[in-house]
C-alpha positions as CSV (number, residue, x, y, z in Angstrom):
1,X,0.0,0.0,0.0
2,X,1.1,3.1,-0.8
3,X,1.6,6.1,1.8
4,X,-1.8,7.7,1.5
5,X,-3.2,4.3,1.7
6,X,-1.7,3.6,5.0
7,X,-2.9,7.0,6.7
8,X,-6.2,5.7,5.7
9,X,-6.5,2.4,6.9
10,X,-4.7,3.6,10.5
11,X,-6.2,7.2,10.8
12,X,-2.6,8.7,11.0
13,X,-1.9,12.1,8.7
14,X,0.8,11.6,6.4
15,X,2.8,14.4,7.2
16,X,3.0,12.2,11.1
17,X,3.8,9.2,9.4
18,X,7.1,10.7,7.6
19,X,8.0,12.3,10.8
20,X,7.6,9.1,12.5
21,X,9.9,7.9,9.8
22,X,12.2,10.4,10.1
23,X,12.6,9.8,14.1
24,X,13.1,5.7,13.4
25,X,9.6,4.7,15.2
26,X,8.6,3.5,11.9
27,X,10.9,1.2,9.6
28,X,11.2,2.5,5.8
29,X,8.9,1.0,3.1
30,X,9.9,-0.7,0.2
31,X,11.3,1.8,-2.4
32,X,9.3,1.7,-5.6
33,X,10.7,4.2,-7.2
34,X,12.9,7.0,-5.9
35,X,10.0,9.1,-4.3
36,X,7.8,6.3,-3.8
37,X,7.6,3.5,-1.3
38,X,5.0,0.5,-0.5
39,X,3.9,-0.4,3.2
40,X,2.6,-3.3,4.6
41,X,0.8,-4.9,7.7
42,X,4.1,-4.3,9.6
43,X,3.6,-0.7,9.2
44,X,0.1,-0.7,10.5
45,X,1.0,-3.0,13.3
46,X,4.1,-0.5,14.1
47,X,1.9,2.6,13.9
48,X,-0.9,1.6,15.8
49,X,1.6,0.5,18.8
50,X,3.4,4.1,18.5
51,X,0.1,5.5,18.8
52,X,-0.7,3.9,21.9
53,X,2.9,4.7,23.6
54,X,2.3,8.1,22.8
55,X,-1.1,8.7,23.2
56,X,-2.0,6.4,26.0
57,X,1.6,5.7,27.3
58,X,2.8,9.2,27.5
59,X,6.0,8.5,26.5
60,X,8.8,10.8,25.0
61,X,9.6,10.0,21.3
62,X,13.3,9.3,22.6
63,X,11.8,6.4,25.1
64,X,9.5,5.2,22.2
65,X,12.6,4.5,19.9
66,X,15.0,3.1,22.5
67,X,11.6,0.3,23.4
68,X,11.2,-0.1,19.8
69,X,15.1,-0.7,19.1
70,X,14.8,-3.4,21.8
71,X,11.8,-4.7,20.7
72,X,13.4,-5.5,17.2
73,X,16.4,-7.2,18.4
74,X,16.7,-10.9,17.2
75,X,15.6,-12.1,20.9
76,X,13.9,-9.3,22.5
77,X,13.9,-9.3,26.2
78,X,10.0,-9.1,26.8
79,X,10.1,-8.8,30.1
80,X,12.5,-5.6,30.7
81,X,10.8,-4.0,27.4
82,X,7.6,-4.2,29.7
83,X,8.7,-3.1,32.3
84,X,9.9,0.5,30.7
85,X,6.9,0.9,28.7
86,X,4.7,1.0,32.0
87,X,4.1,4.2,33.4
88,X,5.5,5.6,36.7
89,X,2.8,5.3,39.6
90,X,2.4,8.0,41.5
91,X,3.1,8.3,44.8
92,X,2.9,10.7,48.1
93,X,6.3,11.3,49.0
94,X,5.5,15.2,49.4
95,X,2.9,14.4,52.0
96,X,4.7,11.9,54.7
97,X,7.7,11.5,57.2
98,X,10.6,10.3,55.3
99,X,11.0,8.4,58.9
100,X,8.1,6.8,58.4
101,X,8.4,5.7,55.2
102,X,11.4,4.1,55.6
103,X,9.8,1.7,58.4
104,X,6.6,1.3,55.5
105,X,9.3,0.0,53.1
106,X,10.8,-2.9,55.9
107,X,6.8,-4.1,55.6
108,X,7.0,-4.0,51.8
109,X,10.0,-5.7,51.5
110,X,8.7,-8.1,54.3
111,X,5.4,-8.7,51.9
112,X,7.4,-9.4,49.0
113,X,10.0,-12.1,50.4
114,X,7.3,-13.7,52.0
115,X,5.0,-13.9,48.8
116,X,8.1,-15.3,47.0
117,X,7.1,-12.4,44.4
118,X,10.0,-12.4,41.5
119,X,10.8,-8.6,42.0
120,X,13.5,-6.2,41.3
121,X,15.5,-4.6,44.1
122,X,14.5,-1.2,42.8
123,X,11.3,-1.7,41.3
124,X,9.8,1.8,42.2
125,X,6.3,0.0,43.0
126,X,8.3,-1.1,46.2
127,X,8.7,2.5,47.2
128,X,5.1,3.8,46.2
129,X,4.0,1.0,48.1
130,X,5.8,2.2,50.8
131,X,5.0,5.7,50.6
132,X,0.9,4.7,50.8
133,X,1.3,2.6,53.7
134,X,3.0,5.6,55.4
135,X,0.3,8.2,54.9
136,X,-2.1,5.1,55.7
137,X,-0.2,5.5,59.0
138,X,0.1,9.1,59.1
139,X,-3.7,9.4,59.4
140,X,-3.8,6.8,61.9
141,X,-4.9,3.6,59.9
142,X,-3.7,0.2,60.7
143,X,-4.0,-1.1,57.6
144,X,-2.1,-4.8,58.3
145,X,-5.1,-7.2,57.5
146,X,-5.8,-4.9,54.1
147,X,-2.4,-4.9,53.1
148,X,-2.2,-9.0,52.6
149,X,-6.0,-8.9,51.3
150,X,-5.1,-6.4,49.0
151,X,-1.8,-8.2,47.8
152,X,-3.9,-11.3,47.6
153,X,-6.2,-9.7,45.0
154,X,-3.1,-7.8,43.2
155,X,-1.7,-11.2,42.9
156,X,-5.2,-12.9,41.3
157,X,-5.7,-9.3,39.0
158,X,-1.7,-9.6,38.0
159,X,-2.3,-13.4,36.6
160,X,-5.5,-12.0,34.4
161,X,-3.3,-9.1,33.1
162,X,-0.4,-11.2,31.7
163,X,-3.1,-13.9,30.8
164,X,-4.6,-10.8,28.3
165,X,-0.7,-9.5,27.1
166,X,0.2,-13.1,26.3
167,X,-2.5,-14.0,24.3
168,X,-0.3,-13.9,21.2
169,X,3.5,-14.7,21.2
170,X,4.0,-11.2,19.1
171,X,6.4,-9.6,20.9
172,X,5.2,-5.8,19.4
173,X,1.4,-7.3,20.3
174,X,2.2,-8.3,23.9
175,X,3.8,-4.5,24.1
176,X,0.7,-3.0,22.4
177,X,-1.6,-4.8,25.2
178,X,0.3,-4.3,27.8
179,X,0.3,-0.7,28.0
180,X,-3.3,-0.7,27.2
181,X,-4.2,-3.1,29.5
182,X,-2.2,-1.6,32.2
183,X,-3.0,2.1,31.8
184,X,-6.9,1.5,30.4
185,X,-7.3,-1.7,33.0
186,X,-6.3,0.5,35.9
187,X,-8.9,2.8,35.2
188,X,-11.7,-0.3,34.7
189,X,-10.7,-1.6,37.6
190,X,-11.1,1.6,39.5
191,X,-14.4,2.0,38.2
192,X,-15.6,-2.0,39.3
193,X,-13.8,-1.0,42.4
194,X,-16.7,1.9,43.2
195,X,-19.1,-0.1,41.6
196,X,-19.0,-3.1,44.2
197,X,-18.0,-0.5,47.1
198,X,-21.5,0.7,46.3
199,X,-23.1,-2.4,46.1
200,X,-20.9,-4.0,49.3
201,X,-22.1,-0.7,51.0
202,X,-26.1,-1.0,50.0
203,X,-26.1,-4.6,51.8
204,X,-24.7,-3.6,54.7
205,X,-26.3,-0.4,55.3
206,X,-29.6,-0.5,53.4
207,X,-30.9,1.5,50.6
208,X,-32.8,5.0,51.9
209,X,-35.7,5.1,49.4
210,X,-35.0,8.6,48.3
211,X,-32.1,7.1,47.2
212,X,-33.6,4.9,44.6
């Protein structure tokens, strides 16, 4: 397909398709002639997943290319190329004792040796985790028995999230999902999350008529 052809079929303008191509996010076409080139199914793969990055992802251009340059080696290393595609969580470092979080990062580290979880050293989920437990405790909140229950969904969530990215052996598709499913699923689950709250909190409490 030629140029025009490929902006059609993946809603991207032309003129961002050559700069794509100019910045390496998208691999040449097949010269045709000097000023012409054909595209394929690659392409429209490759520009749907820089789409996402970008759009959904948030990521620099200069972050897109280095995970795409990975990505393409021979044997790509799934797993770290993941990893860096994910986006940072947010934490509440501004708003807690760095004293206390240092004890809230012992019980992280605690949770994660015992769980046998296969995690990094410096996975910066250990220290977000550790910076909610602190203002959990900051505000006078003994959250122990919600700390396990919640890791004990986490864990039953994180086996249905890698059970939806592996669904095709694709490397560039499992990277394409997982951002989706990690960015879009967080804000599902949040949603279901209020959902049942709601629900949870109409059983125990009743339903007032007037709010029916």
């Amino acid at each position: 397909m030629r140029i025009a052809e490929l902006s059609q079929k993946t809603g991207v303008p032309v003129p961002t398709i050559k700069y794509y191509l100019r910045e390496g996010l998208l691999p040449s076409g097949e010269l045709t002639s000097p000023n012409q080139a054909r595209y394929d199914n690659r392409h429209v793969q490759r520009l749907r997943l820089v789409r996402v990055l970008l759009d959904i992802g948030r990521l620099p251009i200069a972050t897109i290319r280095d995970l795409l340059a990975a990505l393409d080696r021979p044997d790509p290393d799934v797993h770290s190329v993941l990893g860096s595609a994910l986006p940072a969580i947010l934490t509440t470092r501004d708003t807690v004792e760095p004293a206390a979080v240092t004890a809230a990062k012992a019980r992280v580290d605690d949770l994660v040796a015992r769980r046998g979880w296969l995690v990094g050293s410096g996975a910066p989920a250990r220290q977000a985790a550790a910076e909610v437990l602190a203002a959990f405790e900051q505000v006078g909140a003994d959250v122990a028995d919600l700390l396990e229950q919640y890791a004990d969904a986490a864990e039953r969530i994180a086996v249905h999230d890698l059970r939806f990215v592996g669904r095709t052996a694709d490397a560039e598709e499992m990277l394409h999902a997982a951002v989706v499913g990690s960015i879009l699923g967080d804000s599902l689950l949040a949603a279901l999350r209020r959902l049942a709250q709601e629900h949870e909190s109409a059983k125990k409490f009743g339903i007032r008529r007037d709010d029916c």
